[in-house]
DOGU-887883 format. One line per 10 residues: number of its first residue (from 1); for each residue x, y, z of N, C-alpha, C. Coordinates in Angstrom, 3 decimals, always signed. Example, Ala and Ser with C-alpha at 12.3 -4.5 7.8 and 13.67 -1.06 7.14 Angstrom:
2
1) +13.190/-5.690/+7.800/+12.300/-4.500/+7.800/+13.200/-3.300/+7.800; +12.850/-2.250/+7.080/+13.670/-1.060/+7.140/+12.900/+0.030/+7.870
***
This chain:
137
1) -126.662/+46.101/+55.716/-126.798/+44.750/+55.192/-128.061/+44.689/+54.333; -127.780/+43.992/+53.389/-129.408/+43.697/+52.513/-129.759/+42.102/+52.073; -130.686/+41.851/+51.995/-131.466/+40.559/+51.780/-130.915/+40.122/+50.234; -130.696/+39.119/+49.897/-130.347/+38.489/+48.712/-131.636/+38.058/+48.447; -132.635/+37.758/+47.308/-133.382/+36.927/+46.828/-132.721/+35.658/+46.409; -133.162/+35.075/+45.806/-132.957/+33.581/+45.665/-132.758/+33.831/+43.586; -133.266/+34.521/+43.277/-133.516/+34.606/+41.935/-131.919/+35.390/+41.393; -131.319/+36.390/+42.429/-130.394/+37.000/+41.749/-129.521/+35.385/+41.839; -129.085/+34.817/+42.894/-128.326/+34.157/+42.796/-128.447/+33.169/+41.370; -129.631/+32.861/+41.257/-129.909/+31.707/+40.168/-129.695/+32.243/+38.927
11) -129.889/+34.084/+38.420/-129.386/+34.851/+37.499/-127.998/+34.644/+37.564; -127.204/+34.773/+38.473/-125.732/+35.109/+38.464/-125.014/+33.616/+38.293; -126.106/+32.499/+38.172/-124.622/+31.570/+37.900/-125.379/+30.279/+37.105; -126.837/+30.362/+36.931/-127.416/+29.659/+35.572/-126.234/+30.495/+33.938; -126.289/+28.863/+33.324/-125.835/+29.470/+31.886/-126.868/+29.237/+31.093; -127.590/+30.058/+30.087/-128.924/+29.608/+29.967/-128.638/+28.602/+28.283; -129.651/+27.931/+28.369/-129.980/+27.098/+27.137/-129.913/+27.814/+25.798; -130.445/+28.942/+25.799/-130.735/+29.656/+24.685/-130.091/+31.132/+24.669; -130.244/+32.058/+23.691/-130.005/+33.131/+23.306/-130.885/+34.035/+24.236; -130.449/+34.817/+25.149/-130.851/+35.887/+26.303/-131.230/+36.912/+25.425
21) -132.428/+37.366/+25.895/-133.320/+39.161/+25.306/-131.877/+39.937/+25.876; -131.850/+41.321/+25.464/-131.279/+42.072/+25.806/-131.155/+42.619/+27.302; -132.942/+42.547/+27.803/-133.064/+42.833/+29.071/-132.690/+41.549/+29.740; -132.928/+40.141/+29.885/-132.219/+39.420/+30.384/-130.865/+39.204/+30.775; -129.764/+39.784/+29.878/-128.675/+40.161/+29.955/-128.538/+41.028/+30.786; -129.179/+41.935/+30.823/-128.920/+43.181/+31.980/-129.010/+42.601/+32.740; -129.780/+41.999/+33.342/-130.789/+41.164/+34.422/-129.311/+39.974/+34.882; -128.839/+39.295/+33.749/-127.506/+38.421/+34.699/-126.404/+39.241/+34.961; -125.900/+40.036/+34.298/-125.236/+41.112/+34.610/-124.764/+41.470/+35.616; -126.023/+42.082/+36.036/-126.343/+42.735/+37.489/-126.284/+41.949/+38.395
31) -126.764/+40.333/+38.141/-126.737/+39.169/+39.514/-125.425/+38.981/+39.567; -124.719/+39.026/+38.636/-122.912/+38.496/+38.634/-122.390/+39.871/+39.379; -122.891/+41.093/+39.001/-122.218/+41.974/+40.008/-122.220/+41.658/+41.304; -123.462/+41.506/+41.456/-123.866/+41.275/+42.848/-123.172/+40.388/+43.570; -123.348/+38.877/+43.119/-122.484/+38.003/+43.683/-121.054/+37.691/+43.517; -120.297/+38.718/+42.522/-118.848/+39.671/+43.284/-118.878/+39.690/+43.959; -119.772/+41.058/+44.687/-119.645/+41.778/+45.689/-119.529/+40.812/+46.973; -120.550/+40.108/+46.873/-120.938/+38.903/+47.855/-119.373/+38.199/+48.123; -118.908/+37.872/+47.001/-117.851/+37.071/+47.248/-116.761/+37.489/+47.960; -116.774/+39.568/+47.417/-115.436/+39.986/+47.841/-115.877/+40.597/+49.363
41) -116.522/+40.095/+49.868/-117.349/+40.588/+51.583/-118.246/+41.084/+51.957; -119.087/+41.457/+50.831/-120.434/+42.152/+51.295/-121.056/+41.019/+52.163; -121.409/+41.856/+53.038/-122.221/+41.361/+54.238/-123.827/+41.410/+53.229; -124.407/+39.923/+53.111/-125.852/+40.286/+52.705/-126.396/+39.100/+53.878; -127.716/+38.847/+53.677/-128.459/+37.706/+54.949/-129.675/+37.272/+53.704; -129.940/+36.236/+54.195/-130.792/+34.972/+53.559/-131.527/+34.762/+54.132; -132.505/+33.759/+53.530/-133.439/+32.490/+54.618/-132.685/+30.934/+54.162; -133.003/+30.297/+55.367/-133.046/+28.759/+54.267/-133.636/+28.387/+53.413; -135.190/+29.616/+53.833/-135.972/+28.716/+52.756/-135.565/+29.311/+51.006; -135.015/+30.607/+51.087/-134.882/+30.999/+49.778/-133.116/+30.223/+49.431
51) -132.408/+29.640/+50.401/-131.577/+28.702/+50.073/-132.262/+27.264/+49.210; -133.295/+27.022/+49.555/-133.503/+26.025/+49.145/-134.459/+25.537/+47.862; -134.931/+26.894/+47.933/-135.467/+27.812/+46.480/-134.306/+27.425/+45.440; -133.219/+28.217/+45.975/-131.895/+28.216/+44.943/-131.141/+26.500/+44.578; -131.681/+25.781/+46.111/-130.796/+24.203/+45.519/-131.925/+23.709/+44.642; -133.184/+24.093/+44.630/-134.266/+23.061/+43.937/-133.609/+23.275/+42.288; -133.956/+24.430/+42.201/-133.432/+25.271/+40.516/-132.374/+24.367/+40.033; -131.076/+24.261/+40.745/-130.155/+24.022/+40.674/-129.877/+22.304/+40.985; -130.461/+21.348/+41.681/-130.235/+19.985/+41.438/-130.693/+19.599/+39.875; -131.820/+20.431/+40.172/-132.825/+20.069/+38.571/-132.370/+20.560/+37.168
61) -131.630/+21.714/+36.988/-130.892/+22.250/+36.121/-129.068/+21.755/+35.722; -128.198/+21.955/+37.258/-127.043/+21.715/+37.193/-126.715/+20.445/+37.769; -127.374/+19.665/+38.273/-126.971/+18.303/+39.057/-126.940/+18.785/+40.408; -126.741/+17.510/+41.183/-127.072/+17.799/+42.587/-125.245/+18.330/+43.303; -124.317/+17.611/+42.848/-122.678/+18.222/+42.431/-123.133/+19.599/+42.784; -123.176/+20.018/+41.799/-122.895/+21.448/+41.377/-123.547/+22.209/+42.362; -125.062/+22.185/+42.718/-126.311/+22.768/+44.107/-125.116/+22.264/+45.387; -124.708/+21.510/+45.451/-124.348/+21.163/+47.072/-122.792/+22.052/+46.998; -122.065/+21.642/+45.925/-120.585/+22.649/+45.795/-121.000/+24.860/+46.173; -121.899/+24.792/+45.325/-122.553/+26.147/+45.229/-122.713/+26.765/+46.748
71) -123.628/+25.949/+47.242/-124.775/+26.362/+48.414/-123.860/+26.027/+49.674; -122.835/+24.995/+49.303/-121.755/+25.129/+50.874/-121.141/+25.948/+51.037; -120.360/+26.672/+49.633/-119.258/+27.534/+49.419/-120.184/+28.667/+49.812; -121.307/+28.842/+49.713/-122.272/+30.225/+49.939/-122.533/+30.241/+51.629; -122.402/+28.643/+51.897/-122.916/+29.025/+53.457/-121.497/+29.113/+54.298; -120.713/+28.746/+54.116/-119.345/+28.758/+54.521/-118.697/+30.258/+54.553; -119.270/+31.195/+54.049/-118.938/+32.738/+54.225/-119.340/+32.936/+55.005; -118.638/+34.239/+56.142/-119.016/+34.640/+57.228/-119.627/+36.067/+56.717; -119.644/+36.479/+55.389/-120.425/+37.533/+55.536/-121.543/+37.254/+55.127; -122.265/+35.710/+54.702/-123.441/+35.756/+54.410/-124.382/+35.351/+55.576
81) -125.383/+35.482/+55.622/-125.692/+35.432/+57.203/-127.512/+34.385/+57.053; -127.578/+33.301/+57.296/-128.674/+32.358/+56.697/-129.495/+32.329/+57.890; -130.885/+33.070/+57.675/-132.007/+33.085/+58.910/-132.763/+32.105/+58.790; -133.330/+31.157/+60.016/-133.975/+30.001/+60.204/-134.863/+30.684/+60.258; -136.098/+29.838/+59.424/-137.621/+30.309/+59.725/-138.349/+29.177/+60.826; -139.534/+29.927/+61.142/-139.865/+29.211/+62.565/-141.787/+29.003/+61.408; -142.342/+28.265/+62.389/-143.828/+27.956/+62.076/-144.237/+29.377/+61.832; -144.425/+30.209/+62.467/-145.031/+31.525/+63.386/-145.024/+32.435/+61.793; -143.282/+32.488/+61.826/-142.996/+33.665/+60.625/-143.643/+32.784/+59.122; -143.519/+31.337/+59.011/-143.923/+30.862/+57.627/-145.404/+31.116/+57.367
91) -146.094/+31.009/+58.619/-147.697/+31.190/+58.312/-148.075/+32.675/+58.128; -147.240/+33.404/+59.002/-147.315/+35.454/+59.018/-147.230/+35.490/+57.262; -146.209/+34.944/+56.771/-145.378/+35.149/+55.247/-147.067/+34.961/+53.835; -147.718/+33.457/+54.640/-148.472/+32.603/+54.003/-150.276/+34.066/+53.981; -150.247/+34.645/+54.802/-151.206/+35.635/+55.684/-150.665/+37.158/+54.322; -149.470/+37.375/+54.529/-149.194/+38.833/+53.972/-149.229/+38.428/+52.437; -148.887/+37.199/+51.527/-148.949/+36.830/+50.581/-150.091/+37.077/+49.968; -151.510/+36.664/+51.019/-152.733/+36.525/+49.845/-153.047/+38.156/+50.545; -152.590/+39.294/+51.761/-153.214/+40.087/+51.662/-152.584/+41.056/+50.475; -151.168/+40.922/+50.012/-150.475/+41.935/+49.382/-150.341/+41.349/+47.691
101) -151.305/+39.790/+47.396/-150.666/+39.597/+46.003/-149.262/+38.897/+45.646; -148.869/+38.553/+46.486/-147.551/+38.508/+46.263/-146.936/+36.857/+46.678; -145.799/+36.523/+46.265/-145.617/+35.273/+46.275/-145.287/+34.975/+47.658; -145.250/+34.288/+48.467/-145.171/+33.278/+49.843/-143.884/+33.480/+49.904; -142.820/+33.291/+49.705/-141.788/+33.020/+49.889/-141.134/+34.779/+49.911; -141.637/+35.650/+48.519/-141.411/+37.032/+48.301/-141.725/+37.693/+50.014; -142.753/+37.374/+50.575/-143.522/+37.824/+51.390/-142.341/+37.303/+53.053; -141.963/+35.799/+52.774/-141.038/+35.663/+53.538/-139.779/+36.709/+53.605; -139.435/+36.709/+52.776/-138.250/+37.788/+52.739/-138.326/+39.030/+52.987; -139.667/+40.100/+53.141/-140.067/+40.968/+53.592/-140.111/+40.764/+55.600
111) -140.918/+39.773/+55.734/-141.084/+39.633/+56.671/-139.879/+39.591/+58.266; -138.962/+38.895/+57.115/-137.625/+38.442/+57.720/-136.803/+40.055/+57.566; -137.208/+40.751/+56.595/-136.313/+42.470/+56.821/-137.123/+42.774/+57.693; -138.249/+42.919/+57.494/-138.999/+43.713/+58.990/-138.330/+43.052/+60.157; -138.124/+42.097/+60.465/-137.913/+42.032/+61.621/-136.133/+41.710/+62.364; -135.430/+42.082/+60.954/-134.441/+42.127/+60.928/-133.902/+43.849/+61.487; -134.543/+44.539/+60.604/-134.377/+45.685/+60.517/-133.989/+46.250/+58.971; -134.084/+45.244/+57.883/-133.458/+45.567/+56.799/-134.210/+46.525/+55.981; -133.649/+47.001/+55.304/-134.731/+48.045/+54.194/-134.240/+47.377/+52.951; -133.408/+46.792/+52.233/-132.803/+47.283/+50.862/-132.652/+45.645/+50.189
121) -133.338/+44.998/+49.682/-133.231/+43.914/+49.174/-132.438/+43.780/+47.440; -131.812/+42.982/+47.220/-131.154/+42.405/+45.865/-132.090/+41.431/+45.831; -132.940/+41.824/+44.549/-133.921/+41.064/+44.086/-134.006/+41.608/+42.127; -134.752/+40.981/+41.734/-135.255/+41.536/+40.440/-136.176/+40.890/+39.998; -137.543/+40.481/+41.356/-138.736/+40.542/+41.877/-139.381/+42.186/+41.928; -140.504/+42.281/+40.411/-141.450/+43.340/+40.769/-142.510/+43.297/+42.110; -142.346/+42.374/+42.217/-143.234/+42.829/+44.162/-142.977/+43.341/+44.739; -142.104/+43.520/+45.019/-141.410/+44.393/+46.439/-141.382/+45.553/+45.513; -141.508/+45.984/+44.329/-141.879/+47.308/+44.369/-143.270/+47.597/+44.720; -144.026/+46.646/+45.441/-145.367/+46.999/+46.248/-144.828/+47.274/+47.629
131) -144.043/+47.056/+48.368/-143.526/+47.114/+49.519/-143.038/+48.210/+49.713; -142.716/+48.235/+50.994/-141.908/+49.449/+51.433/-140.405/+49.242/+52.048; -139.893/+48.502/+50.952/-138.461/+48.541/+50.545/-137.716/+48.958/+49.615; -136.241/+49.386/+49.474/-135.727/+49.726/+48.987/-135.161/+48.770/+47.916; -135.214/+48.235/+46.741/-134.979/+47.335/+45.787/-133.375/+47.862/+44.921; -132.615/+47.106/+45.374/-131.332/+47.236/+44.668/-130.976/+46.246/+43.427; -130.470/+46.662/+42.588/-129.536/+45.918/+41.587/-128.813/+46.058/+41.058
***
């Protein structure tokens, strides 16, 4: 199983305003593969909080419609698997953030594989190439 970021999802189903760089294209590409895969059963796991990462983007961009249609149909899969964060792990996340550089929430999602057992995150977040995870796309 591997960790979804919050960013592939928002790659794989934002239509953007403007004309995409070349590498941006790669970059949605790869999130639309991904959330195939997702669709056709890959088992991946979440947080709420990077769920809610993904509805903020998305009330504010696509309407609140579109975030609540999205994010039910996403939680309504049994292969996606949505981890509750507790006080304990948000402040650990808030602690590894300012020791590693790295964003709070990035740091959540590490935290939540460590103690998951996960190695292999879908992200296209350069931080976690500071980590000692395996970064897929």
């Amino acid at each position: 199983m591997k960790f979804v970021d919050a960013n592939v999802l928002l790659y794989a189903i934002l239509r953007p305003k403007r004309k995409l760089t070349e590498r941006e294209m790669e970059i949605k590409e790869a999130a639309k593969r991904i959330l195939e895969r997702i669709n056709d059963g890959e088992e991946v796991l979440t947080s709420v909080v990077h769920l809610s990462e993904v509805a903020k983007v998305l009330e504010d961009v696509a309407g609140l419609a579109f975030s609540i249609s999205f994010l039910k149909d996403l939680m309504l899969k049994k292969n996606v698997v949505v981890e509750d964060v507790d006080r304990n792990e948000y402040f650990e996340s808030i602690l590894l953030a300012g020791e590693k550089g790295i964003g709070i929430n990035d740091a959540l999602a590490y935290v939540i594989m460590r103690r998951k057992g996960i190695e292999e995150i879908y992200t296209f977040d350069k931080h976690f190439r500071n980590l000692d995870v395996h970064v897929s796309v």
